[in-house]
C-alpha positions as CSV (number, residue, x, y, z in Angstrom):
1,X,20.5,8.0,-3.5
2,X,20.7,5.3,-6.1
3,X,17.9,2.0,-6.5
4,X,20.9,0.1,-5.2
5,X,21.7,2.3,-2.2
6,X,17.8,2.5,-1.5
7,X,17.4,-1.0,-1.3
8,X,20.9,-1.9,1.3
9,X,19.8,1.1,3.4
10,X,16.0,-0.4,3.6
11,X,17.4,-3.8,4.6
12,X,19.7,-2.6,7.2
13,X,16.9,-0.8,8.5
14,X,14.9,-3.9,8.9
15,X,17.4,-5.7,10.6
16,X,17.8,-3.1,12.6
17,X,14.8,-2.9,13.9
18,X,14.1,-6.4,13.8
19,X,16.8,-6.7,16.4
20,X,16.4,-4.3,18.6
21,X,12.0,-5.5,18.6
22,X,13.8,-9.0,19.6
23,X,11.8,-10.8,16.4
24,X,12.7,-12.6,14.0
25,X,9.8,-12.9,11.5
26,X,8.1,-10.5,9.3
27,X,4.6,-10.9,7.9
28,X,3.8,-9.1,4.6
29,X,0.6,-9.2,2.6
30,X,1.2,-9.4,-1.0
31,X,-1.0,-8.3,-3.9
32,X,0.6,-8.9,-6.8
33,X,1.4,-5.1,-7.2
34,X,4.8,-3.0,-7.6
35,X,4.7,-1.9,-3.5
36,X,4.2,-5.4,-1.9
37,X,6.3,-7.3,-4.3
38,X,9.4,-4.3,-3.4
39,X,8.6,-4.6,0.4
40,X,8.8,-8.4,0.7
41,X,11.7,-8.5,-1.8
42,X,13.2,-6.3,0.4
43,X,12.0,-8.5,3.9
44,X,13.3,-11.4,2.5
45,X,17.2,-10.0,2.2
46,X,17.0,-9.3,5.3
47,X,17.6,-13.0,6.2
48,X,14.8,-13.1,8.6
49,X,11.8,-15.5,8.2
50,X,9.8,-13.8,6.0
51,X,5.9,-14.8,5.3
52,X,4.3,-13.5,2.5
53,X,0.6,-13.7,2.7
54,X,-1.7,-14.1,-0.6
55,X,-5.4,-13.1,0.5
56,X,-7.7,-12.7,-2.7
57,X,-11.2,-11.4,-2.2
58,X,-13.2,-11.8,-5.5
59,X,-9.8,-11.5,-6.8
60,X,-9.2,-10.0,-10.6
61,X,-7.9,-13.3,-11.9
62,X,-4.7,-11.4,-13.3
63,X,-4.2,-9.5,-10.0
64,X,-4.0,-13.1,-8.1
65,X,-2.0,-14.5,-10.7
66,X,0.4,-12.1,-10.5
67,X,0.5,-12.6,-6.4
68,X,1.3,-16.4,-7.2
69,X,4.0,-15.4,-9.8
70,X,5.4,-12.7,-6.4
71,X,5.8,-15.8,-4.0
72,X,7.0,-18.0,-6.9
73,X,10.2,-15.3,-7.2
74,X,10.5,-15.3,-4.1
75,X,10.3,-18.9,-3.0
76,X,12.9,-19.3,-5.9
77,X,15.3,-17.0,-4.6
78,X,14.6,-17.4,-0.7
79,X,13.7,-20.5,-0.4
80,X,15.6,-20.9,3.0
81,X,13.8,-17.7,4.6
82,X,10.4,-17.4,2.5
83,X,7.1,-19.1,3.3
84,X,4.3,-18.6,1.1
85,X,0.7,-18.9,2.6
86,X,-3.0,-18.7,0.1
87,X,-6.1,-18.1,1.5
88,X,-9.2,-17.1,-0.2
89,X,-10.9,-15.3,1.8
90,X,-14.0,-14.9,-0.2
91,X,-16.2,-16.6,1.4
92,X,-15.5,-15.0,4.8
93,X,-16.3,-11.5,3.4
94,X,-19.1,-12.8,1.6
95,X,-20.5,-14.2,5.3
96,X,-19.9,-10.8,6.5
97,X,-21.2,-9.0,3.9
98,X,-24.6,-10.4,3.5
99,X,-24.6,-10.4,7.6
100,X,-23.9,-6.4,7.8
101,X,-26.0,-5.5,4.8
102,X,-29.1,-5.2,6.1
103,X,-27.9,-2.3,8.5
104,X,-26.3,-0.4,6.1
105,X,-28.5,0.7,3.3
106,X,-32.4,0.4,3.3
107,X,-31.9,0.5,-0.5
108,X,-32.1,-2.9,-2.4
109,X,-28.7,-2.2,-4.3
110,X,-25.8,-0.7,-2.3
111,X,-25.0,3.2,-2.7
112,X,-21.9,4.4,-3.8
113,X,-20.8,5.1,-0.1
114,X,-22.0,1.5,0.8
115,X,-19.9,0.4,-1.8
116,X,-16.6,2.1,-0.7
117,X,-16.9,0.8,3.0
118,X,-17.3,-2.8,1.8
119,X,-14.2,-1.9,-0.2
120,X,-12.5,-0.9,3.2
121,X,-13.7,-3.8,4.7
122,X,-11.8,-6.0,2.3
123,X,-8.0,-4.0,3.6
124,X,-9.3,-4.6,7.1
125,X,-10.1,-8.3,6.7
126,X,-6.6,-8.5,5.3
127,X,-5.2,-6.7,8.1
128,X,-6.9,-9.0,10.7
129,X,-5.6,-12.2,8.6
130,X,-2.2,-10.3,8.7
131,X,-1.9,-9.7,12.7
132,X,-3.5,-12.9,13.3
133,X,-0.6,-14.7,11.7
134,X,2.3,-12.2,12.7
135,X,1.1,-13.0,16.5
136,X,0.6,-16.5,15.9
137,X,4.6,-16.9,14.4
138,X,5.7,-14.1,17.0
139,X,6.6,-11.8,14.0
140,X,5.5,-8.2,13.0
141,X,3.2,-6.8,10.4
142,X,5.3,-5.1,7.4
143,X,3.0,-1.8,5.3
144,X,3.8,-1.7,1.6
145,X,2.4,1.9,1.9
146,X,4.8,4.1,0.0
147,X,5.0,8.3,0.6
148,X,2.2,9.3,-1.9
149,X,-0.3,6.8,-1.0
150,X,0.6,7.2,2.8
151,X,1.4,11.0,3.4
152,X,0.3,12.4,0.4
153,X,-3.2,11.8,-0.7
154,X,-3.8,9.5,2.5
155,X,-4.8,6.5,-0.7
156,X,-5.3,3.6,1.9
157,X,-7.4,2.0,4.5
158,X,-7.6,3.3,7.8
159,X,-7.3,0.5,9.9
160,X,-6.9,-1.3,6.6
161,X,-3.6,-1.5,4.9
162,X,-2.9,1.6,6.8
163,X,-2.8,-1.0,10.3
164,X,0.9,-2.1,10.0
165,X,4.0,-2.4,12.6
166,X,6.7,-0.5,10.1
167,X,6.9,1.0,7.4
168,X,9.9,0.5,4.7
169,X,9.1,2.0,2.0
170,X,6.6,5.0,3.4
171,X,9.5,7.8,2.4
172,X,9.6,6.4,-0.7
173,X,8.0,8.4,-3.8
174,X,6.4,6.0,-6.1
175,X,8.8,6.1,-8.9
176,X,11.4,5.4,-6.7
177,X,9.2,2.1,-5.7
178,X,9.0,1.1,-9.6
179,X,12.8,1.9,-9.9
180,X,13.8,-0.7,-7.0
181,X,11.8,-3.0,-8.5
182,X,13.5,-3.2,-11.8
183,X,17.0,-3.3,-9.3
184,X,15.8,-6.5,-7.8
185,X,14.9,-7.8,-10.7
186,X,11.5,-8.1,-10.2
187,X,9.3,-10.1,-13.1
188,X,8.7,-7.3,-15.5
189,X,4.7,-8.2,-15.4
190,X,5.1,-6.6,-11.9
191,X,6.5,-4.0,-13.1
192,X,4.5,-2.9,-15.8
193,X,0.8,-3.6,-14.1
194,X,-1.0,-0.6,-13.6
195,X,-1.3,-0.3,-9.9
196,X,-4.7,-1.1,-8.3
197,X,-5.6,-1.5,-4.7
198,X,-7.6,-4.8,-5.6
199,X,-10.7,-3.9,-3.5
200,X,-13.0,-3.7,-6.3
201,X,-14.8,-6.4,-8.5
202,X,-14.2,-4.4,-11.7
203,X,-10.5,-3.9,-10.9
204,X,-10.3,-0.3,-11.2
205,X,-6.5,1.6,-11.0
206,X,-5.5,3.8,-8.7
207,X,-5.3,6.5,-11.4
208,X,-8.5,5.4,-12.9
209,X,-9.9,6.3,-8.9
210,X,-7.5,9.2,-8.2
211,X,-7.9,11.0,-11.5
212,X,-4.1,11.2,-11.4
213,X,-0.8,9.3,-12.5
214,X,1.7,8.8,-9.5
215,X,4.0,10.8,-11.4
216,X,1.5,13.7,-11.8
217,X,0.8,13.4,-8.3
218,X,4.3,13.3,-7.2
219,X,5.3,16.7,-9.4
220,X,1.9,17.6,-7.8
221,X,3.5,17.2,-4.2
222,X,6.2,19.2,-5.1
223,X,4.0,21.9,-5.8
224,X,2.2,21.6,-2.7
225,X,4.9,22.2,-0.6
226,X,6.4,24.8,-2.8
227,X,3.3,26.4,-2.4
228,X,3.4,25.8,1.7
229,X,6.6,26.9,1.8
230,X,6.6,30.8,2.1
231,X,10.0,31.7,0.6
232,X,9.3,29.5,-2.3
233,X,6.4,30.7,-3.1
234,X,6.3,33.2,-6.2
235,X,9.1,31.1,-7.5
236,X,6.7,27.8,-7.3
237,X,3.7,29.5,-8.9
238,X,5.3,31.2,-11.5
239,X,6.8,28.1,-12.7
240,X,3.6,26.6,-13.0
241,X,2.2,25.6,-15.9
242,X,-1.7,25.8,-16.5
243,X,-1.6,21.6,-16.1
244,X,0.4,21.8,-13.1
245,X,-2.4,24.0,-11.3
246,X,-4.9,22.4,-11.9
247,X,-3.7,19.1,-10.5
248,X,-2.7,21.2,-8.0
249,X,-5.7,21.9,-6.7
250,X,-7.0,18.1,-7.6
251,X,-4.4,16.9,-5.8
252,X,-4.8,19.4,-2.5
253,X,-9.0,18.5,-2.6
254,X,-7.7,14.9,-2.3
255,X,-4.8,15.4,0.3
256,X,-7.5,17.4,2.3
257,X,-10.2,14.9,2.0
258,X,-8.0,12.1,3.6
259,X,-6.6,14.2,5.9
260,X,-8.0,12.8,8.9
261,X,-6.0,9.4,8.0
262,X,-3.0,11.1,8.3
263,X,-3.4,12.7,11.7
264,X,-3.2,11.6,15.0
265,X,-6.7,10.4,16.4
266,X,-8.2,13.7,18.1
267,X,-8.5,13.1,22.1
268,X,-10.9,15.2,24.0
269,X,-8.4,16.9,26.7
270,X,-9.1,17.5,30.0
């Protein structure tokens, strides 16, 4: 399937399902990276009211601006269908930060794992910010997840950006993101950022976290199943090069550690 092909079958499946969820508006976060600025692109084809959301949190500067530049394309293009809303919401986490630390660590600076689920807590105040509005306007919650992040490695927050209504791009490998992009004609800043999930002060990349590129993990993926897939087997591992196995195995320690966000939530049956 071509970029092109991709993107009409996307938008038909919005409206789609728009119309059969009688509603007529879809909310979308935006972030300023390669995933959100494809999956509101993509919302705002549809025809259908489309609010795109900018919530910075101690935002990297470059991260926001690039948000702003999003909403800008898109106001420009869609003006008829597009609403931008801004809220810093800063000052929010910071109230519920310095309320919840005391509980968490008895340490004067915060631990690495204290660290991480203040990180999380950033995705789920955007996903409360996101549900408040989409209820408020009658409209849905749209993921920018794509198939890596979301069924790969499990790379999101549970309950975070992983608390969405649909998904439009989640059987989409990441490249394939990046190569809609450039179809829509996305700013080429956009395209070229090094994606980041913008929950850390220091602006750290996905790769810089993961230890792999989405194309490394993506080849890596393709290992994995060859390697899950019995009849494929001796063909996938002798093809293998000594790179190959070893982000392999990186890439199956990270797919098993998220695991749990992938799954159904385990019920105690009676």
């Amino acid at each position: 399937m071509t970029p092109r092909q991709r993107i009409t079958h996307i938008v038909r499946w919005l409206r789609s399902y728009a119309k059969s969820a009688k509603i007529n508006t879809l909310v979308v976060g935006i972030s300023g990276g390669i995933d959100s600025s494809v999956v509101s692109a993509l919302c705002a084809r549809t025809g259908l009211r489309t609010i795109v959301v900018q919530m910075p949190i101690r935002q990297n500067r470059k991260l926001d601006n690039r948000s702003s530049m999003q909403a800008a394309w898109l106001l420009e293009r869609h003006a008829d269908t597009v609403t931008h809303m801004a809220m810093d919401l800063t000052s929010v986490f910071g109230a519920f930060e310095k309320k919840v630390q005391p509980f968490c660590s008895s340490e004067r600076e915060p631990n690495a794992q204290e660290q991480l689920a203040f990180a999380n807590s950033r995705a789920r105040l955007r996903m409360m910010t996101l549900y408040q509005i989409a209820q408020s306007h009658s409209g849905i919650v749209v993921g920018t997840g794509n198939k890596v992040e979301d069924f790969g490695v499990g790379f999101f927050t549970k309950y975070g950006d992983g608390g969405v209504d649909i998904s439009p791009i989640g059987d989409c490998l990441k490249t394939q993101v990046w190569d809609m992009g450039r179809e829509l004609g996305l700013p080429q800043e956009i395209i070229d950022a090094e994606p980041t999930d913008g929950l850390w002060d220091d602006g750290r990349t996905d790769e810089g976290q993961l230890g792999m590129s989405y194309p490394e993990l993506e080849r890596a993926m393709e290992l994995d199943q060859w390697d899950r897939e019995e009849s494929h087997l001796t063909e996938g591992l002798l093809q293998m090069s000594r790179q190959e196995r070893t982000q392999l195995k990186r890439y199956q320690e990270i797919r098993a550690r998220n695991m749990h966000k992938m799954l159904p939530i385990p019920v105690c049956k009676f």
